[in-house]
C-alpha positions as CSV (number, residue, x, y, z in Angstrom):
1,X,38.2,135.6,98.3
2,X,40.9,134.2,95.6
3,X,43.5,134.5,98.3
4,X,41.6,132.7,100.9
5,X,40.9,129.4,98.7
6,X,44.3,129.5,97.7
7,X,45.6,129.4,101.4
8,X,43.0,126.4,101.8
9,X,44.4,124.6,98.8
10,X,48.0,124.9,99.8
11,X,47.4,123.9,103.4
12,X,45.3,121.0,102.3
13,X,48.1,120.0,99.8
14,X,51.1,120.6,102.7
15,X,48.7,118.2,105.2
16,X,48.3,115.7,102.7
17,X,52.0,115.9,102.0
18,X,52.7,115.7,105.5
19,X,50.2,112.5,106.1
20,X,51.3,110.7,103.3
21,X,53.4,107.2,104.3
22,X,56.0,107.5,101.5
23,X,57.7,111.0,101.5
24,X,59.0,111.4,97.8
25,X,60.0,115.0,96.6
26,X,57.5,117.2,95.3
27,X,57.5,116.5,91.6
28,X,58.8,112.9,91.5
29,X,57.2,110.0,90.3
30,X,55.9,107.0,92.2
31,X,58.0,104.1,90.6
32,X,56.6,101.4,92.9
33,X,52.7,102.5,92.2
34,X,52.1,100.2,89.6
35,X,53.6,97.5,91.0
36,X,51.5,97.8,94.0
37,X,48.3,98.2,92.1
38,X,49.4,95.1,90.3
39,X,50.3,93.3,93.3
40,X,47.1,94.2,95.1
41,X,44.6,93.2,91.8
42,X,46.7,90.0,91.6
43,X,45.9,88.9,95.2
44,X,41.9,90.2,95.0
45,X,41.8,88.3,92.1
46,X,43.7,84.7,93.8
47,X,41.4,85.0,96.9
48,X,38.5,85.5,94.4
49,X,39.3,82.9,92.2
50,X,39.6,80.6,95.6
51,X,42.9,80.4,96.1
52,X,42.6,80.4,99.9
53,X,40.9,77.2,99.5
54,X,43.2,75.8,97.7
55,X,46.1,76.1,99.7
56,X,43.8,75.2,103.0
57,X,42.3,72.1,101.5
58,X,44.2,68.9,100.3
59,X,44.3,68.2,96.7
60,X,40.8,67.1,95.2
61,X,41.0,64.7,92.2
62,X,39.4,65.1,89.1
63,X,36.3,63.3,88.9
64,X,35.4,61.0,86.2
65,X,31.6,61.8,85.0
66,X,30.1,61.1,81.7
67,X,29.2,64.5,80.8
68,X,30.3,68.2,81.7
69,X,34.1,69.5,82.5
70,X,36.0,66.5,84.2
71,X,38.2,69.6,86.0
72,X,34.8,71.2,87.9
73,X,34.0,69.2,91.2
74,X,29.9,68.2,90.9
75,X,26.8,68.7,92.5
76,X,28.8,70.7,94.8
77,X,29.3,74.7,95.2
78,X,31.0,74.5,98.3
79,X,34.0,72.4,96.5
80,X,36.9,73.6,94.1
81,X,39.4,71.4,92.3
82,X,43.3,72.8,91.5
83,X,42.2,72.8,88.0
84,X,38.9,75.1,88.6
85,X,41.2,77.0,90.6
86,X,43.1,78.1,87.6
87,X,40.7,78.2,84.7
88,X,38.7,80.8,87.6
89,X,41.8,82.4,87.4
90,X,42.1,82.6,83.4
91,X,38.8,83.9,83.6
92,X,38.9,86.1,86.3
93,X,41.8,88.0,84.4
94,X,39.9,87.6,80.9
95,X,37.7,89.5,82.6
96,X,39.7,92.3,84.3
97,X,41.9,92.9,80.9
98,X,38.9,93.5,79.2
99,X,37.8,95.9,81.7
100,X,41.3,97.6,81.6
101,X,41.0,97.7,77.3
102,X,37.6,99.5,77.9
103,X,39.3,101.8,80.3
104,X,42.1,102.6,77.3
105,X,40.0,102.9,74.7
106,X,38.5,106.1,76.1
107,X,42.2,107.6,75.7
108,X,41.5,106.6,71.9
109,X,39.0,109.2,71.7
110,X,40.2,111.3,68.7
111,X,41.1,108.0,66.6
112,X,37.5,106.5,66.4
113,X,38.3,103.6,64.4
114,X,40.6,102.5,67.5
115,X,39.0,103.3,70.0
116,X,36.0,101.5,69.0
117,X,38.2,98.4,68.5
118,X,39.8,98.2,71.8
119,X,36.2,98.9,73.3
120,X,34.9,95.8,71.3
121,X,37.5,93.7,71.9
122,X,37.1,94.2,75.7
123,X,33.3,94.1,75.3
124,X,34.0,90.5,73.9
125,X,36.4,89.6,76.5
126,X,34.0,90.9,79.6
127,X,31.0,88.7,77.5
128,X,33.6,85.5,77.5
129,X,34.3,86.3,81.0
130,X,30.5,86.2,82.1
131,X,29.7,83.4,79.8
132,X,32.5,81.0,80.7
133,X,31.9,81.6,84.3
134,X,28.2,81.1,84.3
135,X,28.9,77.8,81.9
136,X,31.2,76.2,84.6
137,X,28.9,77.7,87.4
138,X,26.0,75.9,85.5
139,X,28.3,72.5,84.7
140,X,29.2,72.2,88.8
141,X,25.1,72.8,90.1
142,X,24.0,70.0,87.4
């Protein structure tokens, strides 16, 4: 039985090998991983933020209102200044640093007193990140 799964494992690994895009010798590292993870959070987050919109649609002014953010366009969801644009951005990667500090604090394990500050720092960066966005979300319906 112990020789059987380990036929199974090493064919599944050689198929997998033989699938893969990028052929890199066994035992190497992936150098350009990171980069494309980055790469590929950076661009969820720009079409997120509404960066597609931005580049589409001509440049909106800011608007000159008594009260509220002068940057957020009013009374309107469907709308999105340049300047929205990049505080959704801030935000938006307020957000996913503080998600990535929660994800290294659990490496922190056997220091406590770190690992419960990185975990809440991020917890107060992920609450910023939901309070500022609901603010400006509340600012543009009012």
């Amino acid at each position: 039985m112990g020789m059987r799964m380990y036929r199974l494992k090493r064919s599944l690994n050689n198929l997998a090998f033989r699938m893969s895009i990028v052929k890199l010798a066994p035992g190497s590292s992936r150098p350009l991983l990171p980069l494309a993870m980055i790469l590929i959070v950076g661009f969820t987050t720009f079409v997120t933020a509404g960066g597609l919109f931005i580049l589409v649609q001509p440049n909106t002014p800011l608007v000159n209102r008594p009260g509220g953010f002068s940057f957020v366009y009013p009374g309107d969801i469907h709308n999105q200044t340049t300047q929205e644009f990049v505080f959704a951005m801030v935000i938006f990667g307020l957000g996913l640093f503080g998600l990535y500090l929660m994800h290294l604090s659990t490496r922190y394990a056997y220091r406590p007193a770190r690992a419960y500050t990185m975990l809440f720092v991020s917890m107060v960066m992920i609450v910023l990140f939901i309070g500022l966005g609901y603010l400006v979300l509340y600012d543009k319906i009012h």
